[in-house]
N, C-alpha and C positions, 0 to 999 in steps of 0.2 A: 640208725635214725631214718625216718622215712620223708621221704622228700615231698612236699607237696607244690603242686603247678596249677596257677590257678588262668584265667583266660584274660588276654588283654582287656581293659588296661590295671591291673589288680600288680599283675610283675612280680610275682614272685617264685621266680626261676634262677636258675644259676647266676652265680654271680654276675659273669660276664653279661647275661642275657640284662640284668639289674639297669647297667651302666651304660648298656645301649640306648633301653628304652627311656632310662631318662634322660639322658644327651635328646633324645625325637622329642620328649615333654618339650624339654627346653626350647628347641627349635621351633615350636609348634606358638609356643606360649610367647615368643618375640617375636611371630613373623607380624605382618601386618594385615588385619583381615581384610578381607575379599566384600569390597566395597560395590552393592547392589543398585541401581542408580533407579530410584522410585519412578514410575510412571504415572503422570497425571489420570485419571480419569476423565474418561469420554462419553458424549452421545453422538453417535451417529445419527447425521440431520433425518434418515428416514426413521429412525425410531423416535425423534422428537416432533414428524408431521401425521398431520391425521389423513392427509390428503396432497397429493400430490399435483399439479395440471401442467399438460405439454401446452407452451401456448403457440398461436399461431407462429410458421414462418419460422427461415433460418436465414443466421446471419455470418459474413466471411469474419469482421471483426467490429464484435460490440462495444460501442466505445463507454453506452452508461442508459441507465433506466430512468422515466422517474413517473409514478403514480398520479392519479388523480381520482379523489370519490366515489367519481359517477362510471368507474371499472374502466378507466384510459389509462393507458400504458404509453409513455413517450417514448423510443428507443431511436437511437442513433448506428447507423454503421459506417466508421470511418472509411475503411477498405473502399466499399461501393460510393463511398459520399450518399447518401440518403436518410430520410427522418422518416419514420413509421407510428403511426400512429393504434395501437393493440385492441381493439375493443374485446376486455373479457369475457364481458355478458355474453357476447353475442356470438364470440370466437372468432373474430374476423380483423383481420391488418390491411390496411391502405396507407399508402404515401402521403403524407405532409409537409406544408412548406417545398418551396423548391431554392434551385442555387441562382445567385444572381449577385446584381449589386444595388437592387430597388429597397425598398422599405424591405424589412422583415427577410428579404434573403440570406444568403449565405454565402461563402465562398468554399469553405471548407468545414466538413463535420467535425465537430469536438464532443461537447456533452452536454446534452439537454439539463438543465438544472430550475427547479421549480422556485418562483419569483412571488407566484399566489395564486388562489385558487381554482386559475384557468388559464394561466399563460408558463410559457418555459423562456429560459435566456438561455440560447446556444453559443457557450463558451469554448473558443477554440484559439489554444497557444499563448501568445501573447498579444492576442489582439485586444485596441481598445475599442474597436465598435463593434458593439453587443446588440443581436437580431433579437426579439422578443417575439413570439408568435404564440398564438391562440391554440390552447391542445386540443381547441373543438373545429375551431375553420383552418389552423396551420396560415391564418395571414396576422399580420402585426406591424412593426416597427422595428427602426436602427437605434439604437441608444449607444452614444457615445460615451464615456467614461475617462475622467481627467487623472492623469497620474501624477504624481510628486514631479516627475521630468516626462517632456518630449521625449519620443523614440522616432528613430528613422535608423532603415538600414538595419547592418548589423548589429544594433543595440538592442535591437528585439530581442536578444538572446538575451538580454538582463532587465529585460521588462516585467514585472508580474503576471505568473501565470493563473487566468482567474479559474477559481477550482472549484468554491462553495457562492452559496447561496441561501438567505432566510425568505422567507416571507413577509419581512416588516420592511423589505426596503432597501438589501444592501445585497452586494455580490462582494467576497472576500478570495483575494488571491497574494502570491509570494515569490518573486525572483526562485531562481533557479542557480541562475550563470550570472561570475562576475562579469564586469563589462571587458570587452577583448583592449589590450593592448596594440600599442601603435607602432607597428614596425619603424625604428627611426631611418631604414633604410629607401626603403618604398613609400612610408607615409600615410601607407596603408594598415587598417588593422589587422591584427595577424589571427587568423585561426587557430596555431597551435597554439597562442594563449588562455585559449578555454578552460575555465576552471569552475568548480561548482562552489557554490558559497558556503563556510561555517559557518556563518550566524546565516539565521532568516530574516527578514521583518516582514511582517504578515499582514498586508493593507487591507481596508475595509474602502470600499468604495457604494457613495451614496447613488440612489438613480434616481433622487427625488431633488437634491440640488447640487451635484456635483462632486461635491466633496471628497477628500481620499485625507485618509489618516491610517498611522502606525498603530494597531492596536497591542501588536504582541513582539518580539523579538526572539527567535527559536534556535536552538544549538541544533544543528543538522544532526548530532553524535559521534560523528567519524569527519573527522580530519585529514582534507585533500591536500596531499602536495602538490604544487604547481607541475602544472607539466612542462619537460623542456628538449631542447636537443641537442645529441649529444654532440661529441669531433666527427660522427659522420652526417651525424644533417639527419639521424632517425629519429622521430619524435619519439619522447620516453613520457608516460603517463602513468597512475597508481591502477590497477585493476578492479573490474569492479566485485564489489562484495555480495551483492546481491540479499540471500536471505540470513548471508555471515556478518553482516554489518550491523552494528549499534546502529542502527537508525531511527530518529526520532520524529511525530509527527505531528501532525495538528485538523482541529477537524471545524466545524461548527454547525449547530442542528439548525432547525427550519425555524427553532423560535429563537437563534440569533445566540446562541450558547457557546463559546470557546472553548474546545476538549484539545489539551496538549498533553502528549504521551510523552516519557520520560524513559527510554528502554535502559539506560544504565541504571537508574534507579528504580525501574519495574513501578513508576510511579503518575497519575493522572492528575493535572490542575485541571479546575473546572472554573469557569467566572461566566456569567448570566452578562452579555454586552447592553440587552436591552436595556438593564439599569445603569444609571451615572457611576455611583458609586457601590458598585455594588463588587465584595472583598471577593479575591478569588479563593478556593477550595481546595485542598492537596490530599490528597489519600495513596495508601501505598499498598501494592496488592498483593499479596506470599505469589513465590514464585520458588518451583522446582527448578534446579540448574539442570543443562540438558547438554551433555558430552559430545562432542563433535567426534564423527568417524572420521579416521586415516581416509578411508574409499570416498567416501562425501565427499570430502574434502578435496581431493585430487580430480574427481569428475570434473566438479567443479570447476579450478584452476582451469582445466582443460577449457570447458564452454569458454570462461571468461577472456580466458588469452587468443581462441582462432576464432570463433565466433562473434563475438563481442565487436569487432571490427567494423564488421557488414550491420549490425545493429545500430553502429555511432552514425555510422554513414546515412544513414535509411534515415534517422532522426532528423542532423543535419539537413538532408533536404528536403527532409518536410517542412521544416524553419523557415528556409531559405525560398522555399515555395509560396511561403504565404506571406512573404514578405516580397514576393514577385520576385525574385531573385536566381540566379542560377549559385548552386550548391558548389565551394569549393573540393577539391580532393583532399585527403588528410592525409593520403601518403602513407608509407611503412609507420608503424607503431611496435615499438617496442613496451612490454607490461610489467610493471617494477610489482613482484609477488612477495605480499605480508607472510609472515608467519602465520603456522596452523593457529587458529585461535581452540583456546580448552573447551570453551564452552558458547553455545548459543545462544544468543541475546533474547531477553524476558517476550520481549514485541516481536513479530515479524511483518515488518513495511516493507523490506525489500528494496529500500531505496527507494519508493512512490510504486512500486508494486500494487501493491493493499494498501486500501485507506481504511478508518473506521467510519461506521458507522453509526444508527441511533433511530429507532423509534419506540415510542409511549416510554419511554424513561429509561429505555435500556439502550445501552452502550456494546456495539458491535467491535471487540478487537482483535484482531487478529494475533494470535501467538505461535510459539513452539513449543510442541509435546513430543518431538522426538527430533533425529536430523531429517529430516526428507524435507527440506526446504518449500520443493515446489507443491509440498501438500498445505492445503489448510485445514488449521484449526482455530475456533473462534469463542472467545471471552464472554459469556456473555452477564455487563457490569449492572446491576442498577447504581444508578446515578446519583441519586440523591443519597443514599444507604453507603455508597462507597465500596460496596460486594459484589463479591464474584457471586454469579447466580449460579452457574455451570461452564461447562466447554464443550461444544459442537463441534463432529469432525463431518468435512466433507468425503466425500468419494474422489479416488481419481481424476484427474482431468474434469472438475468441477468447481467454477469459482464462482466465490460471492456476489451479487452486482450489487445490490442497497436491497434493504430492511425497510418495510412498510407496517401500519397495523394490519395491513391483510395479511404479511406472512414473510417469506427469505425468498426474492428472487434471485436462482442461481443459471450461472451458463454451463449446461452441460460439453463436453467439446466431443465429435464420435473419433475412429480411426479415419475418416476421411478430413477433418476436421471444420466440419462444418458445425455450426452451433449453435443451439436451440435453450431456449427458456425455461427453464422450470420453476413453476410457482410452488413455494414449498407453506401449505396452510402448517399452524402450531397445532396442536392439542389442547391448550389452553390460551395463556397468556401469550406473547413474542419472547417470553425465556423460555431455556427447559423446560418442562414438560414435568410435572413433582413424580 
């Protein structure tokens, strides 16, 4: 009889050979496939600009931008304390506004945030008096602003911090920190009680009569354990997550629009504040799950636990400073470390890292397309329609500042790290580029 052999996977060979190869079927056909983890598509912001512009001037640390019509640029840098005022046209920066305690001065830089269309309200921490000044002469006014509670002292820390601004009339900001605990020993309030809040509530405050109201109520998304210490007297606190964190946020545009981002649910409410009753809006956006590295991951812990220390510190008495105070010490910190998480959350805030954005109708958000946390990549929604238009990937050491209809201004950072403006013009619209 003549034997025939024919080439894998056909088998048929010797007997033994038979029973090997289908024992490997077998094993083949139960294993469990080798699951390929989709990557979003991208545009890199220089293939979505037609044009690029270095604008004038470099700054140590840019605190926030904001536009005006007639080609003014308002920029803030906290590092130096100074307000600069950009002329596009012209290409030329000069100084605006100075520090003081008269009308319209300042004590401290926060962020320029546009009120209407020629003045800005310099919002810094949790102050309630709000400098207003002229983006053409940098002189103006103190505006006070009334909270639900007095603050003095250390309560600043649970004051709202004012963040946004429209142009009909209202500045909106949100606590941060609950209020500190009172040492029953000393009598005094205790610093290691610092704790960040789960819920938010999200005040609107009037500059036309005063007023402050609760418009919104927000799940921060990540749930802080108290921090406490232990039989040796080290403070023990939860670490921070940074771009690992569900964190959730909230925005609102210039024509007084409420955007609250949903990161466990990859999901956006929208409500119009200008009207009375006007119903809010939910839509939910496909979202790719996006695998966290072992190495990410552990870099990470690293930063968060020896690093992260000298950052609390530096904050603290920036706090403490502009509450005329001197900063207390926080002492040894010990960092109670979560489990690896599987996946990275839909948004990436960073914990007030990145905020969103919004102009002509589009919605600036910040997401994850991969793990490199410190990278961005950006959403961009139409608003009304409830869609994704596309996603924009920045460059290295490039972040977003705010979204104008002229264009994307971003801060480039170099190796020395000084930091300069880029205006990034679209191709078309302020979405992708078709």
């Amino acid at each position: 009889m003549r034997r025939v052999q024919y080439t894998w996977p056909m088998m048929l060979t010797t007997r033994k050979d038979f029973w090997v190869r289908a024992f490997m079927l077998l094993l083949c056909a139960c294993a469990e496939p080798e699951w390929t983890e989709e990557v979003r598509a991208t545009t890199p912001i220089a293939d979505w600009s037609s044009q690029i512009d270095t604008l004038a001037g470099t700054y140590t640390l840019l605190a926030c931008a904001s536009e005006f019509a007639d080609s003014l640029l308002i920029t803030t840098d906290a590092a130096e304390r100074l307000i600069w005022q950009t002329n596009m046209r012209r290409g030329t920066r000069v100084l605006i506004a100075r520090s003081g305690n008269g009308p319209g001065e300042y004590q401290a830089v926060g962020c320029a945030a546009r009120i209407s269309r020629d003045s800005v309200a310099l919002l810094n921490l949790q102050q309630m008096r709000i400098p207003i000044i002229s983006a053409v002469t940098g002189r103006g006014r103190t505006h006070s602003i009334v909270s639900h509670t007095e603050f003095s002292g250390s309560q600043l820390l649970s004051a709202p911090t004012v963040r946004y601004s429209d142009t009909i009339g209202h500045l909106y900001g949100a606590p941060r920190y609950a209020r500190l605990r009172t040492n029953g020993v000393s009598g005094r309030r205790d610093l290691a009680t610092l704790r960040e809040l789960d819920s938010i509530p999200i005040v609107r405050f009037s500059l036309r009569d005063q007023r402050a109201d609760t418009i919104f109520t927000l799940d921060r998304g990540v749930r802080t354990a108290s921090p406490f210490r232990d039989a040796d007297g080290v403070r023990a606190r939860p670490m921070e997550l940074g771009g690992y964190g569900t964190f959730n946020d909230w925005f609102v545009t210039a024509d007084g629009i409420l955007i609250v981002a949903d990161a466990v649910r990859s999901s956006l409410l929208v409500q119009d504040l200008s009207k009375e009753f006007s119903p809010p809006r939910k839509f939910v956006l496909p979202h790719t799950p996006v695998s966290v590295k072992p190495e990410r991951w552990s870099a990470h812990v690293q930063w968060a636990t020896q690093r992260s220390s000298a950052v609390t510190q530096k904050l603290t008495s920036r706090v403490f400073a502009s509450a005329g105070m001197p900063a207390p010490s926080l002492g040894k910190t010990r960092y109670i470390i979560p489990e690896m998480p599987r996946f990275l959350p839909s948004f990436n805030f960073g914990d007030g890292k990145r905020h969103m954005h919004e102009a002509d109708g589009m919605l600036w958000l910040p997401v994850h397309v991969d793990d490199t946390p410190d990278s961005e990549y950006w959403d961009i929604i139409h608003i009304k329609e409830g869609k994704r238009v596309g996603t924009l990937a920045l460059p290295a050491r490039h972040y977003l500042v705010t979204v104008t209809s002229r264009g994307a201004y971003v801060l480039a950072v170099d190796d020395d790290d000084v930091q300069r403006i880029l205006l990034h013009h679209p191709k078309s619209s302020i979405g992708p580029a078709n």
